[in-house]
N, C-alpha and C positions, 0 to 999 in steps of 0.2 A: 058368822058368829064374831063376834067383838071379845077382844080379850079383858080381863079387868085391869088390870095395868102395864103398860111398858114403861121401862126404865133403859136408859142407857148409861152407861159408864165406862169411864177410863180401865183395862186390863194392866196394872205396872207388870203381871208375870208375862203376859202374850204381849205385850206395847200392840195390844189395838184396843178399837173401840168395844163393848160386849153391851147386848141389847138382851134384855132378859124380858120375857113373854109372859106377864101373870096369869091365867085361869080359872081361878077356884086354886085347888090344892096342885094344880101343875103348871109348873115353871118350866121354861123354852129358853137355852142359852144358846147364842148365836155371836160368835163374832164377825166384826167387817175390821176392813181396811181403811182407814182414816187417817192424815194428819191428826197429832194430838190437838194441836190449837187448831184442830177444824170449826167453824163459827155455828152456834144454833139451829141453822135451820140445816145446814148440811146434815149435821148430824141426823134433825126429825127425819129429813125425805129418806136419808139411809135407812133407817130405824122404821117408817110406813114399810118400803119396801121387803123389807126382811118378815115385819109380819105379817104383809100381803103372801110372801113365798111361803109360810107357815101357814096359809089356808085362813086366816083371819082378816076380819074389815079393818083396814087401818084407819085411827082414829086419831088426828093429831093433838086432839085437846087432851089425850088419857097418855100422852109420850113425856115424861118428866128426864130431864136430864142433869146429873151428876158429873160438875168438874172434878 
């Protein structure tokens, strides 16, 4: 199952990264561990990975990212 959208963004309360997992009407929040100026793509392959562990196809074209 494919999610309908991931987003990643900056947490300023936890200083980490938070990947949030869209589905229809459920939302999956998940934080990692990153440098803040971690670059693009580190962040995607994080952000595949988290919603491969959430049971979902990771899809890197549905992964929008938020400085």
């Amino acid at each position: 199952m494919r999610a309908d959208r991931v987003e990643v963004s900056w947490d300023n309360d936890k200083s980490k990264w938070l990947v949030r997992i869209v589905n229809g009407e459920e939302v999956i929040r998940r934080h990692f561990g990153a440098p803040k100026g971690a670059d693009d793509q580190a962040l995607k392959t994080a952000a595949q990975k988290t919603v491969q562990d959430e049971g979902y196809e990771p899809d890197p074209a549905a992964i929008s990212i938020k400085k």
